[in-house]
C-alpha positions in Angstrom: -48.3 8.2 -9.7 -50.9 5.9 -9.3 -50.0 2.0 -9.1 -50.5 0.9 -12.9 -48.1 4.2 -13.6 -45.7 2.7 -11.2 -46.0 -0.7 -12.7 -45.1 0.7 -16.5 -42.5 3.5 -15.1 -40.3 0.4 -13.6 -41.6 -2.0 -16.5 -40.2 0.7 -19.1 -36.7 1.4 -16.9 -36.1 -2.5 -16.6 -36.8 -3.4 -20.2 -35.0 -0.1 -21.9 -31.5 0.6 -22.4 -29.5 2.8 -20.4 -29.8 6.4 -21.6 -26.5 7.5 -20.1 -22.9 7.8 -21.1 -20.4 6.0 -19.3 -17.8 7.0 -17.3 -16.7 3.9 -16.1 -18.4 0.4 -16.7 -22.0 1.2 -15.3 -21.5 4.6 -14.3 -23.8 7.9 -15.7 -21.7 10.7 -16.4 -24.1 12.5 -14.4 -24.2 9.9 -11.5 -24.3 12.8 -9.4 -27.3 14.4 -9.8 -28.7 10.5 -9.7 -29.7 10.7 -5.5 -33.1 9.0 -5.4 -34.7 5.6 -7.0 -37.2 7.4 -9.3 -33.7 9.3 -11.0 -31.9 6.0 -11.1 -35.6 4.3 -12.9 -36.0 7.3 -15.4 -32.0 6.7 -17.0 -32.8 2.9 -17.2 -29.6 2.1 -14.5 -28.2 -1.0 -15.1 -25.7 -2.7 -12.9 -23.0 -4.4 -13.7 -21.7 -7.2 -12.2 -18.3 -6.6 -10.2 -16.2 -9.3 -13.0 -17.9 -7.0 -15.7 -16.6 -3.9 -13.8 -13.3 -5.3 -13.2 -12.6 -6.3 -16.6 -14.0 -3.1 -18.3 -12.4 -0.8 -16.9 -9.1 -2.8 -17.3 -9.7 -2.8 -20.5 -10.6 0.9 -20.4 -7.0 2.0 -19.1 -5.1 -0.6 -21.1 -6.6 1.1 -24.4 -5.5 4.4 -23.2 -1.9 2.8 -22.0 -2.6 4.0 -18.6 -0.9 2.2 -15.3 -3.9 0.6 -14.1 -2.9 0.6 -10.5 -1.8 3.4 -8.0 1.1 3.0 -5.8 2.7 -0.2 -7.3 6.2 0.2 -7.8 8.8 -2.4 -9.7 6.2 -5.0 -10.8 5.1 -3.9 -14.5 7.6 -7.0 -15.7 5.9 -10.1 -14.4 3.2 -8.8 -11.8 1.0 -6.5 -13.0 0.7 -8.5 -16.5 -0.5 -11.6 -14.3 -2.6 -9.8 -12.5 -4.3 -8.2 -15.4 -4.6 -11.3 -17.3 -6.5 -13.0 -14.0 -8.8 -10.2 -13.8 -9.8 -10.1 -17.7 -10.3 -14.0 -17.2 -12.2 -13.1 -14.4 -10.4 -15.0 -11.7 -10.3 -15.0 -8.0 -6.8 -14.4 -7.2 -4.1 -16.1 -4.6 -1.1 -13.8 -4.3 2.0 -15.7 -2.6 5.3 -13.5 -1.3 7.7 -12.7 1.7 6.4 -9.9 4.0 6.4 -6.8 3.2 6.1 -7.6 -0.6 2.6 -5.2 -1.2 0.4 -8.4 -1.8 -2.7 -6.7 0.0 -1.4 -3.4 -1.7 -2.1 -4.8 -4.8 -5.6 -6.0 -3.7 -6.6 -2.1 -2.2 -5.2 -0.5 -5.5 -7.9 -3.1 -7.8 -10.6 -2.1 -5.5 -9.3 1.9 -5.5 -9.0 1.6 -9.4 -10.9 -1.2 -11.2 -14.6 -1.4 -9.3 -17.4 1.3 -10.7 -19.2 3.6 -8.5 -22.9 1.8 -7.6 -26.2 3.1 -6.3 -27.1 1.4 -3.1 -30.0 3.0 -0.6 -29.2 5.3 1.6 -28.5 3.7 5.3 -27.9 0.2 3.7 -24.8 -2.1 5.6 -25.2 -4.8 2.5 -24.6 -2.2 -0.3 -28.3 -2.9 -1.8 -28.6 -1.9 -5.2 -32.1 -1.2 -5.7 -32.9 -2.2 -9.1 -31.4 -5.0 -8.3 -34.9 -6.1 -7.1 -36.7 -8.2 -9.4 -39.1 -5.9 -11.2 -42.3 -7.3 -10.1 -40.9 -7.5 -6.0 -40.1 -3.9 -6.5 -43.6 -3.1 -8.1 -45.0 -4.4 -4.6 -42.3 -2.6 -2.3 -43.5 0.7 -4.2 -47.1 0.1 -4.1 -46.9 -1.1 -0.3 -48.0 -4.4 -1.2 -47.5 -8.0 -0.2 -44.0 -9.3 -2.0 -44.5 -12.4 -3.6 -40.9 -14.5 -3.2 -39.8 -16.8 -5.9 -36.9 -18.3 -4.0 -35.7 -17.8 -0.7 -32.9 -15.8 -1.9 -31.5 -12.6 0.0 -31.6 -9.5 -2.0 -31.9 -6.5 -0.6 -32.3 -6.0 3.5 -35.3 -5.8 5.0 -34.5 -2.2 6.3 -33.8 -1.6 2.7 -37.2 -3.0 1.8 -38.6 -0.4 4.5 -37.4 2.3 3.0 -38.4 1.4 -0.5 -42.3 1.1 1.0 -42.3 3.9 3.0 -40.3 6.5 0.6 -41.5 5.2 -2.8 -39.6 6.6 -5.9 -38.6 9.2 -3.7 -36.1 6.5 -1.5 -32.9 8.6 -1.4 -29.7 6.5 -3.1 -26.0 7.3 -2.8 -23.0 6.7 -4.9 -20.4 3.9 -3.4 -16.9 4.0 -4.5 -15.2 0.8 -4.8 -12.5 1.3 -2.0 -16.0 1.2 0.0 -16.8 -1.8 -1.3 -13.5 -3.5 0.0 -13.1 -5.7 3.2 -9.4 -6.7 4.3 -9.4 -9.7 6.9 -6.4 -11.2 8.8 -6.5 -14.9 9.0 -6.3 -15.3 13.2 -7.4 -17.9 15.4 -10.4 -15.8 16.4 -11.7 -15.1 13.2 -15.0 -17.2 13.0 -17.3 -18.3 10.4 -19.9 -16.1 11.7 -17.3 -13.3 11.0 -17.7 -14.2 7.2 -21.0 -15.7 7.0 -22.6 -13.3 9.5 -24.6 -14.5 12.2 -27.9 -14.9 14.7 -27.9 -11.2 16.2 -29.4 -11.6 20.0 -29.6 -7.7 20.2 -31.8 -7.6 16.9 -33.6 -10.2 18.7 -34.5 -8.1 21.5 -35.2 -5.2 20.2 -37.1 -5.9 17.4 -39.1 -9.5 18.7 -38.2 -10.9 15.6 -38.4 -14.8 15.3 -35.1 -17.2 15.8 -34.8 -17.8 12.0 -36.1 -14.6 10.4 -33.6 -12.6 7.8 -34.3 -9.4 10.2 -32.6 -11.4 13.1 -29.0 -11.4 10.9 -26.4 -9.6 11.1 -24.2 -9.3 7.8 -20.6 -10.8 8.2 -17.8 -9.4 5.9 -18.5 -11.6 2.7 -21.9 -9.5 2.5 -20.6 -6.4 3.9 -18.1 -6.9 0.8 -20.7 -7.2 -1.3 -20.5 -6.0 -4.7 -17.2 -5.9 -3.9 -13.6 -7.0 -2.8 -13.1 -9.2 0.0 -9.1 -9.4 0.6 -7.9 -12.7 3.2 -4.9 -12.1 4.0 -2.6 -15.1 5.3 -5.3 -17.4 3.8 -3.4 -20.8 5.1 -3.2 -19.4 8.6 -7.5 -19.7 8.4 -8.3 -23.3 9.8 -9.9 -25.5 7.0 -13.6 -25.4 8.9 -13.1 -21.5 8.3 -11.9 -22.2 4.5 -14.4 -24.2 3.8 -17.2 -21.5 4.2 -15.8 -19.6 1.1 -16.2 -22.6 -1.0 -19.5 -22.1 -2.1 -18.9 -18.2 -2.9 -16.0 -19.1 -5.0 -17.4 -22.1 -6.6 -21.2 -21.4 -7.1 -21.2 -17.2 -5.9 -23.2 -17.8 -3.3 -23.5 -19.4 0.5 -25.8 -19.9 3.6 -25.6 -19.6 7.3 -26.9 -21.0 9.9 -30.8 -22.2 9.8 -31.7 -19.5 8.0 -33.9 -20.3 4.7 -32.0 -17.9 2.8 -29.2 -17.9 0.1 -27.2 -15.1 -0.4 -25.7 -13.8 -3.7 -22.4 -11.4 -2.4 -21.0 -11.1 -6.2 -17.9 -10.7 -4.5 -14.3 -11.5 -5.6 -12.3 -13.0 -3.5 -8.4 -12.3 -3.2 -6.2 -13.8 -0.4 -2.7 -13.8 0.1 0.4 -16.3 1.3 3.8 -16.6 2.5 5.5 -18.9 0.3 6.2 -21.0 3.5 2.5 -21.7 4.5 1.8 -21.9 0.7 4.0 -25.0 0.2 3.5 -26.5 2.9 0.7 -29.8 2.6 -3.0 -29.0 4.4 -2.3 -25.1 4.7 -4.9 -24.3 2.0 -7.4 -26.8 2.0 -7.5 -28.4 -1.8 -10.4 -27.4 -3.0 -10.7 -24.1 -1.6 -6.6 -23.9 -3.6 -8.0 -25.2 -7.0 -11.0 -22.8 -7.0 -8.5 -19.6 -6.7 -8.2 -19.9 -10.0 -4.9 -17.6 -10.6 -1.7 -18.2 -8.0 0.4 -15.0 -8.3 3.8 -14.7 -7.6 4.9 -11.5 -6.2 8.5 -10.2 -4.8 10.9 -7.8 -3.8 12.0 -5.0 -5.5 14.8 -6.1 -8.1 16.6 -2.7 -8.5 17.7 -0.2 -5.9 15.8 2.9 -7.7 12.1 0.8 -7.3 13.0 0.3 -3.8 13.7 3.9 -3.2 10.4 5.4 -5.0 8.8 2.5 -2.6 10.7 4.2 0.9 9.7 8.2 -0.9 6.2 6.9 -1.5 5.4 5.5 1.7 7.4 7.3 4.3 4.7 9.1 6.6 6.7 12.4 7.5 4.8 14.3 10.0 6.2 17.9 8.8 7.5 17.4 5.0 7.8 21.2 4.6 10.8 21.0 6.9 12.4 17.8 5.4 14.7 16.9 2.4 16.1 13.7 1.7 19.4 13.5 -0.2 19.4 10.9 -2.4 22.1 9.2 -1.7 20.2 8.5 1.6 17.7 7.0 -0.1 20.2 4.9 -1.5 21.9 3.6 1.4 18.9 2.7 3.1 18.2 0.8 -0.2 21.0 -0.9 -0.1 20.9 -1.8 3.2 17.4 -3.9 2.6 18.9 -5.3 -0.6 22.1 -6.8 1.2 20.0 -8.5 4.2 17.9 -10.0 1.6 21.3 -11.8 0.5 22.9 -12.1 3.6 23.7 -15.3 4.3 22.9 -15.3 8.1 19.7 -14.0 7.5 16.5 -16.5 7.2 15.6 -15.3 3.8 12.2 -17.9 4.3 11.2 -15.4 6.5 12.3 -12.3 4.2 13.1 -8.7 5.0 9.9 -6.5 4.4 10.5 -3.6 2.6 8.5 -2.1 5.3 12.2 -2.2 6.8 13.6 0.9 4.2 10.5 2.4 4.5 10.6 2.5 8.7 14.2 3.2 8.3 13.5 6.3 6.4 11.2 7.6 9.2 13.1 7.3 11.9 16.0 8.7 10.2 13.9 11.8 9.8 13.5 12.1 13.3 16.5 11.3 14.5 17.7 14.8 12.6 14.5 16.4 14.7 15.6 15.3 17.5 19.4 15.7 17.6 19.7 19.2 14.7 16.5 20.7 14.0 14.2 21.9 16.6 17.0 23.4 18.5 18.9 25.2 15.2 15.6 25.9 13.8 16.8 24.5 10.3 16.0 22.3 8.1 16.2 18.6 8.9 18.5 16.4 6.1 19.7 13.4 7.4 23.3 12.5 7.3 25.7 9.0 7.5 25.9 9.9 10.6 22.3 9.7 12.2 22.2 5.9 10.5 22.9 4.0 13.8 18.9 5.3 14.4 17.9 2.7 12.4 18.6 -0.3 14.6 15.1 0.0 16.3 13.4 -0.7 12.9 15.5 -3.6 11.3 13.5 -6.6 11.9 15.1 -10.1 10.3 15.5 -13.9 12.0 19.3 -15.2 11.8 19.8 -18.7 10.3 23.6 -19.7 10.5 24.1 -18.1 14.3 22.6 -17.8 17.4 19.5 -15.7 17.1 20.2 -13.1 19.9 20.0 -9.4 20.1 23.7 -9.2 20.0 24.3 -11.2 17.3 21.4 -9.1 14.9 23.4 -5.9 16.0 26.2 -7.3 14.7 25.0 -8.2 11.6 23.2 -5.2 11.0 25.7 -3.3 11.8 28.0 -5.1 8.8 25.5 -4.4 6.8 25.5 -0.9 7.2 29.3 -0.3 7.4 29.1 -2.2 3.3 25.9 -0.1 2.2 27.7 3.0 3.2 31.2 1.9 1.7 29.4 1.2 -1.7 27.4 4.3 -2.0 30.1 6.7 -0.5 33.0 5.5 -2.5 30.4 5.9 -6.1 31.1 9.6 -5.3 35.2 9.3 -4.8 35.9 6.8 -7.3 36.8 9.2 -9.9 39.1 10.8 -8.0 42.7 11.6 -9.9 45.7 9.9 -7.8 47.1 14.2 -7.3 43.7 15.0 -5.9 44.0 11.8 -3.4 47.2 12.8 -2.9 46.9 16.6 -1.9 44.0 15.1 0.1 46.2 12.8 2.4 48.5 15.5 2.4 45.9 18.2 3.7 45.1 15.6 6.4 48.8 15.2 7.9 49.8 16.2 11.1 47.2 14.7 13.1 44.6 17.2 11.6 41.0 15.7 11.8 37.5 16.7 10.3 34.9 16.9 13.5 31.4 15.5 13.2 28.6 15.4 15.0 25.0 14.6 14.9 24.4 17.9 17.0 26.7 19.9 15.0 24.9 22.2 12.5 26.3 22.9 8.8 26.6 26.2 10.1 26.6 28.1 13.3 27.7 31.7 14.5 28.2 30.1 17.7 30.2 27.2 16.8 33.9 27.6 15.3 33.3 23.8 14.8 30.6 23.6 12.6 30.9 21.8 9.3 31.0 25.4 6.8 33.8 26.9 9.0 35.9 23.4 9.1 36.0 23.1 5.4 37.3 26.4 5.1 40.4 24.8 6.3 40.8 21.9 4.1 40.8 23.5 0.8 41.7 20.4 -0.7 38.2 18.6 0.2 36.4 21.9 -0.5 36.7 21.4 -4.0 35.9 17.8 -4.0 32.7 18.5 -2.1 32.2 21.3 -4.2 32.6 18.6 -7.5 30.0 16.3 -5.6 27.3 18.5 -5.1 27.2 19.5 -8.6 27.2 15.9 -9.4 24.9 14.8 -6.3 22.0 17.8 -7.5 22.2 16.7 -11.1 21.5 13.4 -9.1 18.8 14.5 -7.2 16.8 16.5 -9.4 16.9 13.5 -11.8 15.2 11.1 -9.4 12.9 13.6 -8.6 11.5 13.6 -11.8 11.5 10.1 -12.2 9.1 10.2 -9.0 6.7 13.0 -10.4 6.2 11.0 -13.8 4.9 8.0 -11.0 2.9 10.7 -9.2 4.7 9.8 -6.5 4.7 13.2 -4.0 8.0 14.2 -4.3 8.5 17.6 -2.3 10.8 16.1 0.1 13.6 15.0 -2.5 12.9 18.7 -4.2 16.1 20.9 -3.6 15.6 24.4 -1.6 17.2 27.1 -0.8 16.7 26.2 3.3 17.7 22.8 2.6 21.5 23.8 1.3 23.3 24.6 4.1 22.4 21.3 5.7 22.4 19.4 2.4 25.9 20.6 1.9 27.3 19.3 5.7 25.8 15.8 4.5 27.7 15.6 1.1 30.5 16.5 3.3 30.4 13.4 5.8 29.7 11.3 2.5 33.0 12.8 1.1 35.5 11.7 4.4 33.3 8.5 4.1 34.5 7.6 0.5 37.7 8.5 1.7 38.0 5.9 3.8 37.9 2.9 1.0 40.1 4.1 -2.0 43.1 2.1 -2.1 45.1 2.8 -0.2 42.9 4.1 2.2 43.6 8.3 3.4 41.4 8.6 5.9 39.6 6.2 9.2 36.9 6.7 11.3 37.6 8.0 15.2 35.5 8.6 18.3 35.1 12.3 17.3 35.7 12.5 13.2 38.0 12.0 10.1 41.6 11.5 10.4 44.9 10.2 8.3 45.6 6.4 8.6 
């Protein structure tokens, strides 16, 4: 193609429609077989800016009723329409919460969700789009001629422009998903402007023998590598205000400089930071106008019923072998509980907030606490009982308020805290009872007769006269309560299963099994002699070894 048939090919692609279905806003349903510039040139491509994208495809999913974000769990009420309502107004967002409340969660799941596949050239760092390029610079790039600049304003790299000259229409693109197009940053003290902005490279200097102040000597910070894109601050008000005040210009005229360099550059990136409600409130933290240009403040929180914080623990506990797990649910709920009464506990600092990052920990480590003390030596499966809980101590992170913040003193507490979540969810299961059954209960417990546990003991062993199966065989009594439960506890189970399938949460582990029963079974048995203990009057207390008659 000679260069006045380059000149009309690009004329005719920049001035034409898009010949293309959409997928999502700006994306051919055939993006795929779109891999080099002259494929991108003969559909007429388009791009769209990333508001446009965002708001599109919002709009896209809130036709079709769908959820528009993955993974977010108990914040449909208030959230969720805030958030949506600040990205169809096309607003950079503040989100202020507690730790552990999934404020940059909600940031990855926009990015993951809500921003189109682009076409940048292949081997790019600043995501260049290449029609981008005004159509008469790219005329030049493609006939290997001298660009003519308008404005000193940073478009595309000058690698990319490289590539364009010495590959022509034949410069290979690739598809970039949005998640690619996200940058996360922690506010620190040694995050530097030259970390956002980008910066004088003295390597590129070096090797290349580039001049002080020319574009090839820079190296792209994160508000470029973002570009197109998502870039997520988290902790905004811990970044000092010299810091802040380098993502003034992005957010109030969508573009900045650096340095000496005679360049502007153009990210088209939203910005979305986060807060603690402390650092938010507090005069200087965010630097006023940097806090009036985030045009939407966000609230988020904790999870306000124990069933969202429960699909939270299933949905983000990383379990190393799942195929050899099950949860019962009524774990699930206990750890639950636990996180929802040290969020009220009035020795707590509640300022600081107890993550939920605290359930979901819990939940790991009580997983391998029935590894380490049931499975790998019985070969079975591993469901965790009451009695592995005290494994959770290592992952309960809170500050105490009214009393002296010391190790002992959060043992304590946590420890309370435990003893009431188990009480509450044990006795659920007892309640019911009928004062006969309590009765022939007590009386099957009389004469110093106990009920042995053990984390070590299995449900069942051929080995072990001790084990959980073979002592219930002598308390027929409980046998048939237990046997009540279980019916009541699968019904249970299978129920919130379902619940997590509908939310495409992975449910395998809370999914009954036939290798699963023996052990399920020993742990509705320990959640039996634990309800036991708090009808009125009580029938049975806790010793050193087990389950006896007060």
């Amino acid at each position: 193609m000679g260069s006045n048939g380059t000149e009309e090919f690009v004329h005719h692609s920049y001035t034409s429609k898009p010949t293309y279905a959409e997928i999502m806003v700006g994306v051919p349903e055939e993006y795929r077989q779109i891999r080099t510039l002259r494929d991108l040139l003969e559909v007429n491509y388009k791009h769209l800016s990333v508001d446009r994208q965002l708001r599109g495809n919002l709009m896209t999913k809130l036709k079709k009723n769908e959820f528009p974000y993955r993974g977010l769990i108990g914040y449909s009420d208030e959230v969720i329409p805030a958030v949506n309502r600040a990205i169809l107004a096309g607003h950079d967002i503040l989100l202020v919460g507690q730790i552990g409340q999934a404020k940059t969660k909600i940031v990855e799941s926009i990015a993951q969700t809500l921003l189109s596949h682009i076409p940048v050239i292949e081997g790019s760092t600043t995501n260049d789009i290449p029609t981008s390029i005004p159509e008469e610079q790219l005329i030049s790039l493609l006939n290997d001629v001298e660009v003519i600049r308008t404005t000193p304003e940073f478009i595309v790299s000058k690698e990319s422009e490289e590539s364009i000259r010495n590959n022509k229409l034949d410069t290979k693109i690739k598809w970039l998903e949005g998640f690619h197009r996200y940058r996360y940053v922690l506010a620190t003290p040694d995050i530097s402007v030259k970390d956002l902005v980008g910066q004088i490279d003295a390597m590129k200097l070096a090797k290349k023998g580039v001049e002080l102040y020319d574009i090839q000597s820079y190296t792209s910070g994160q508000l470029l590598q973002a570009r197109h894109g998502i870039l997520c601050i988290d902790e905004l008000p811990v970044l000092d205000p010299r810091k802040q005040v380098a993502l003034l210009s992005v957010l109030q005229e969508g573009k900045f400089t650096t340095g000496s360099y005679p360049v502007v550059f153009k990210p088209d990136v939203k910005v979305m930071a986060t807060a603690n409600p402390i650092d938010y409130t507090h005069s200087g933290k965010i630097i006023e106008p940097l806090f009036d240009r985030l045009r939407s403040h966000i609230s988020t929180h904790y999870p306000k019923s124990k069933l969202d914080e429960m699909l939270i623990i299933l949905q983000e506990a990383k379990i190393a072998d799942s195929a050899n797990v099950f949860i019962p649910v009524f774990i699930l709920k206990t750890i639950a509980k636990i996180a929802e009464l040290a969020r009220t506990h009035r020795d707590i600092n509640q300022e600081k907030g107890v993550s939920v990052r605290v359930g979901i920990h819990s939940m790991e480590l009580l997983i391998s606490e029935t590894e380490r003390t049931r499975s790998i030596f019985h070969l079975i499966t591993g469901v965790p009982r009451f009695c592995d809980i005290h494994s959770i101590h290592q992952s309960v992170k809170f500050e105490l308020t009214e009393i002296e913040d010391n190790r002992d003193n959060r043992m304590n507490v946590l420890k309370s805290i435990i003893n009431d979540a188990i009480k509450e969810v044990s006795f659920q299961y007892i309640e019911k009872l009928t004062n006969e059954q309590l009765s022939a209960l007590r009386n099957e417990f009389s004469n110093g007769k106990t009920f042995t546990v053990s984390q070590t003991t299995p449900s069942y062993s051929e080995h072990n006269s001790a084990d959980y199966q073979s002592q219930l065989e002598t308390f027929p009594d409980l046998k048939k309560v237990v046997s009540n439960m279980s019916l009541c506890i699968g019904k249970e189970q299978k129920e919130f299963a379902e619940i997590a399938h509908r939310l495409g949460i992975k449910n395998d582990i809370v999914l009954m099994r036939n290798s699963a029963e023996a052990e399920f079974a020993a742990a509705i048995i320990e959640v039996a002699l634990e309800g036991l203990r708090w009808v009125d009057p009580p029938i049975l207390t806790r010793t050193q070894n087990g389950y006896g008659v007060t």
